[in-house]
GUDREN-412189 format. One record per atom (N, C-alpha, C): residue in three letters; atom name; x negated, y, z. Coordinates in steps of 0.2 Angstrom, whole numbers, plus 5000, padded with zeros to 4 digits. Example, Ala and Ser with C-alpha at 12.3 -4.5 7.8 and 13.67 -1.06 7.14 Angstrom:
rest | atom | xx | yy | zz
ALA | N | 4934 | 4972 | 5039
ALA | CA | 4938 | 4978 | 5039
ALA | C | 4934 | 4984 | 5039
SER | N | 4936 | 4989 | 5035
SER | CA | 4932 | 4995 | 5036
SER | C | 4936 | 5000 | 5039
This chain:
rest | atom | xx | yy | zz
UNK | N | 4996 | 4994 | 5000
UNK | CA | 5000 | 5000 | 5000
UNK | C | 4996 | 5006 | 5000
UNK | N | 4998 | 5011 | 4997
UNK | CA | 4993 | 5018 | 4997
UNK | C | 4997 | 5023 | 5000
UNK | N | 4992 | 5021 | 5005
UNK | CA | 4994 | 5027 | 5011
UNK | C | 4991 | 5035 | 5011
UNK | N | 4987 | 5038 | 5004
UNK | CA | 4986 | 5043 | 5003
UNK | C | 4992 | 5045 | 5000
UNK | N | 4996 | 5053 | 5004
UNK | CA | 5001 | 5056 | 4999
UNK | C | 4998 | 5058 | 4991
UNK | N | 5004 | 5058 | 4987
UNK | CA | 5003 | 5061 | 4981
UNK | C | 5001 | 5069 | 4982
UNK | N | 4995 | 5071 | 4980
UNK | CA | 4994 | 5078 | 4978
UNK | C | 4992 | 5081 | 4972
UNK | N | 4995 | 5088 | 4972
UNK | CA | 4994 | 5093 | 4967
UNK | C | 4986 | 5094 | 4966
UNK | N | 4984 | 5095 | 4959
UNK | CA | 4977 | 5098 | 4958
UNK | C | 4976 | 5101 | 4964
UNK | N | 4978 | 5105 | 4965
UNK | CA | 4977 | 5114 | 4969
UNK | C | 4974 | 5110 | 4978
UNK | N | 4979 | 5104 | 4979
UNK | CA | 4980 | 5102 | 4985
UNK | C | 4974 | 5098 | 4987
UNK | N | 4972 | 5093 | 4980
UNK | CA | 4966 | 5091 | 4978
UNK | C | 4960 | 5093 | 4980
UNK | N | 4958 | 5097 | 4977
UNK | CA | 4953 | 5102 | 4979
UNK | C | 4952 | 5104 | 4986
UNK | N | 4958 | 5104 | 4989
UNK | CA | 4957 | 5107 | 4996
UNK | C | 4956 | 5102 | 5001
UNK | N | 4958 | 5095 | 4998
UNK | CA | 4957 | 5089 | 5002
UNK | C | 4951 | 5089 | 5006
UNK | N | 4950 | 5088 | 5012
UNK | CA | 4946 | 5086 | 5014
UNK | C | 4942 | 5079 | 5013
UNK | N | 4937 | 5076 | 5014
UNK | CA | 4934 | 5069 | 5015
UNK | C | 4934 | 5066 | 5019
UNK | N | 4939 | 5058 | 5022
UNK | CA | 4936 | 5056 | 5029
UNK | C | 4932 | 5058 | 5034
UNK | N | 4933 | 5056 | 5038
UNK | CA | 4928 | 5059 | 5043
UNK | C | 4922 | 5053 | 5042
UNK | N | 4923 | 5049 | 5042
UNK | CA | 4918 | 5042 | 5039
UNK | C | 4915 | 5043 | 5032
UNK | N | 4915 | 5047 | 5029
UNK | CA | 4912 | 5046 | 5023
UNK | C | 4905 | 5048 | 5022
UNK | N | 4905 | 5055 | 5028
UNK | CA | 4897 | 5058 | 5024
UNK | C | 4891 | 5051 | 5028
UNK | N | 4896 | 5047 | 5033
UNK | CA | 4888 | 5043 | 5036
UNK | C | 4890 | 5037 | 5033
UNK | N | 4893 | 5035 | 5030
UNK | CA | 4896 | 5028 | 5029
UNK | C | 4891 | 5025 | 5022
UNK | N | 4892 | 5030 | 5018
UNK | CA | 4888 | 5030 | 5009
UNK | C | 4882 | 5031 | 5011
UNK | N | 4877 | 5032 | 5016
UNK | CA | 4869 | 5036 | 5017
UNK | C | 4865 | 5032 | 5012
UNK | N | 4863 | 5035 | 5006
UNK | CA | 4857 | 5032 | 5004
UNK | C | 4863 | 5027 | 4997
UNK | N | 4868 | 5031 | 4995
UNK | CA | 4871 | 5026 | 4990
UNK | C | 4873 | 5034 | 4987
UNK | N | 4870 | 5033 | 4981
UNK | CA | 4875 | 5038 | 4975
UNK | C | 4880 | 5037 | 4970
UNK | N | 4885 | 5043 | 4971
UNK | CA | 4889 | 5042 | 4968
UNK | C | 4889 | 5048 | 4964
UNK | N | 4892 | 5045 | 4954
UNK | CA | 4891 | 5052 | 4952
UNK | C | 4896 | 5056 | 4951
UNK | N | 4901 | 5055 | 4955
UNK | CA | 4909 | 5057 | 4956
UNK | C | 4912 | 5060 | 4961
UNK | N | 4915 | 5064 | 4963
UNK | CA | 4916 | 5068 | 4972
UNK | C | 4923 | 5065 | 4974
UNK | N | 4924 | 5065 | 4980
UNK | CA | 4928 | 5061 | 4982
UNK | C | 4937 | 5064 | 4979
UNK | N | 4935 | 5071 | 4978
UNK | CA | 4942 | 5074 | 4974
UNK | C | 4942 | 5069 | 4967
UNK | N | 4937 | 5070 | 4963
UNK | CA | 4936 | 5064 | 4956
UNK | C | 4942 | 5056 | 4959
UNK | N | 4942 | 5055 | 4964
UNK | CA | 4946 | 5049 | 4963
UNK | C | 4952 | 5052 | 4966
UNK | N | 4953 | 5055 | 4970
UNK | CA | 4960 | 5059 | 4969
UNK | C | 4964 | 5062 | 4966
UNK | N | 4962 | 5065 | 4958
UNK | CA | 4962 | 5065 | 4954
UNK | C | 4964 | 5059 | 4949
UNK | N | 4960 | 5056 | 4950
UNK | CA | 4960 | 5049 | 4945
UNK | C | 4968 | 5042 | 4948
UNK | N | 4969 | 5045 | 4952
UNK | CA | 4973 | 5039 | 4959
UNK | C | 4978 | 5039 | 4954
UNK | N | 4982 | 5032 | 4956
UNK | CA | 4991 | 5033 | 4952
UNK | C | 4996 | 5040 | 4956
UNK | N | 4998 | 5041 | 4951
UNK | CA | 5004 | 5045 | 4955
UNK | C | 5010 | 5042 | 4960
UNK | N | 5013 | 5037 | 4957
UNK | CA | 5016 | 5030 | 4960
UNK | C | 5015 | 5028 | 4967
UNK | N | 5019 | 5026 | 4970
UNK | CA | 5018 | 5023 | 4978
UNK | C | 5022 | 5017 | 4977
UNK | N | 5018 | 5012 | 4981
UNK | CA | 5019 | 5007 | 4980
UNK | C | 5026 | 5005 | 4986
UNK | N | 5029 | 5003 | 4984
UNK | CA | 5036 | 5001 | 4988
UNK | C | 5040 | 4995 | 4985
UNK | N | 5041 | 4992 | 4991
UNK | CA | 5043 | 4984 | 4991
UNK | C | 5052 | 4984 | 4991
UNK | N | 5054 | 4987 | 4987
UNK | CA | 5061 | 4989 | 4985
UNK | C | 5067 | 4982 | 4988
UNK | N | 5065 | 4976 | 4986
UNK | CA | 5070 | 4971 | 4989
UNK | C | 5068 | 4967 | 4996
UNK | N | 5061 | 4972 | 4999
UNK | CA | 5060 | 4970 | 5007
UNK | C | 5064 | 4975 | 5010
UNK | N | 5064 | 4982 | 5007
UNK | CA | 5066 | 4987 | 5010
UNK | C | 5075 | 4988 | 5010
UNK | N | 5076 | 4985 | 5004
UNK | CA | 5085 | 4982 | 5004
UNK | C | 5086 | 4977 | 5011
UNK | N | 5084 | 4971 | 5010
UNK | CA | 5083 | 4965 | 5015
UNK | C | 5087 | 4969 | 5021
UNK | N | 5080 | 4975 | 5024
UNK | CA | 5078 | 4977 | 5032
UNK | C | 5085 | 4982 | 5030
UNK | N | 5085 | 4987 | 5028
UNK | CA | 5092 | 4990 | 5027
UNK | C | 5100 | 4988 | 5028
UNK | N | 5100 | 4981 | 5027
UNK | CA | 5106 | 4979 | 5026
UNK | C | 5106 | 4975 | 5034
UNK | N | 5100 | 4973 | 5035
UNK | CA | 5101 | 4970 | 5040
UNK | C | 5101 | 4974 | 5045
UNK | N | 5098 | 4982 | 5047
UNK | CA | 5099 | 4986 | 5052
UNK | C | 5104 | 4988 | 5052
UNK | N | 5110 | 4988 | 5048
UNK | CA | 5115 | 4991 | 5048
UNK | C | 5121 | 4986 | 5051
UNK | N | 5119 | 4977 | 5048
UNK | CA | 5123 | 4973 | 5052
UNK | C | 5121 | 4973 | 5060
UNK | N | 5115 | 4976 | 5063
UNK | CA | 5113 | 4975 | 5069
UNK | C | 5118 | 4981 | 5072
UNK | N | 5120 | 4986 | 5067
UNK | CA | 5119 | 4992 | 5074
UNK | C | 5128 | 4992 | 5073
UNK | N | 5131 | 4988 | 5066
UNK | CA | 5138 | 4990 | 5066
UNK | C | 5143 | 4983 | 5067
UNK | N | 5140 | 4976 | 5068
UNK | CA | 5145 | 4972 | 5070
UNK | C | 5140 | 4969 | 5078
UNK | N | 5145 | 4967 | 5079
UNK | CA | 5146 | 4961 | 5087
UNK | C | 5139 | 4957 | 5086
UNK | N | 5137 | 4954 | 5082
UNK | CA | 5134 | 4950 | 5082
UNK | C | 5131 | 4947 | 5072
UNK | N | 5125 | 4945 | 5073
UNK | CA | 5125 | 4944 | 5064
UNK | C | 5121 | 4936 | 5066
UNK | N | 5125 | 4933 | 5061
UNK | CA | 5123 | 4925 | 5059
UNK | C | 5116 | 4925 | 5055
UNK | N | 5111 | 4925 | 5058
UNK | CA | 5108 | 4923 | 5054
UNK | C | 5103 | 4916 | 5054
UNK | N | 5106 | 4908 | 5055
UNK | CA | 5106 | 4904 | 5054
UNK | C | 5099 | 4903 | 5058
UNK | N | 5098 | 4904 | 5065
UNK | CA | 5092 | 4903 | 5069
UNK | C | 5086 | 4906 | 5067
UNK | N | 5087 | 4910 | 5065
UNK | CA | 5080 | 4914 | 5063
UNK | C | 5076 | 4915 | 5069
UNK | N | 5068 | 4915 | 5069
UNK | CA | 5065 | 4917 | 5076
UNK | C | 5059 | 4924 | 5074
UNK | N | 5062 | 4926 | 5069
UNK | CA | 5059 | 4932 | 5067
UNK | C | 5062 | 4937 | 5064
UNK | N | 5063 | 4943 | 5065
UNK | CA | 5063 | 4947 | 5059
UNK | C | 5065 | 4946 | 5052
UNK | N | 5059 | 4943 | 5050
UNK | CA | 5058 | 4943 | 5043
UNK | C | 5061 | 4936 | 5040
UNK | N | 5062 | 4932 | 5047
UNK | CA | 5066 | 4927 | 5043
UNK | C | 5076 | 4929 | 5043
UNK | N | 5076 | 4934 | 5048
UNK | CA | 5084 | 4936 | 5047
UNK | C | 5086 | 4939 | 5041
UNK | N | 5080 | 4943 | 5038
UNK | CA | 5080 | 4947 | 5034
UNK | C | 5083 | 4943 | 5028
UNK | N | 5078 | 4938 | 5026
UNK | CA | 5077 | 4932 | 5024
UNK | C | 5086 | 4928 | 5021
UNK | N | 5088 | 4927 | 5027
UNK | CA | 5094 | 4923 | 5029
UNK | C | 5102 | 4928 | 5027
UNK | N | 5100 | 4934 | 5025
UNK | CA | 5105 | 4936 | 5026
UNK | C | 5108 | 4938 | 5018
């Protein structure tokens, strides 16, 4: 999952680098600045559309009936699953 938000050229530039980055790379060159790959990144975020149904439907059976069947589940993700 890409947890850097999407930004504007403008915002780009203004990006800061990790705070890991100046000691991390010591003694490795790169002929690119860290904006270069921010620039270069997808604009798209990854999202897992029919997990995110699944969890949606089931949070809404949790908060709006009595009680949800979900056929012995012992996780989460298996009610999700079941439902």
């Amino acid at each position: 999952m890409n947890s850097m938000p999407a930004l504007n050229k403008q915002q780009q530039q203004n990006f800061p680098a990790p705070s890991w980055a100046p000691n991390r790379w010591d003694g490795i060159f790169r002929s690119y600045s860290y904006n270069d790959v921010l620039a270069l990144s997808g604009s798209l975020t990854v999202s897992s559309t029919l997990a995110e149904k699944g969890v949606e439907k089931l949070w809404k059976l949790l908060h709006n009936e009595p009680f949800v069947r979900t056929l012995g589940a012992f996780t989460g993700n298996q009610a999700v699953q079941h439902i």
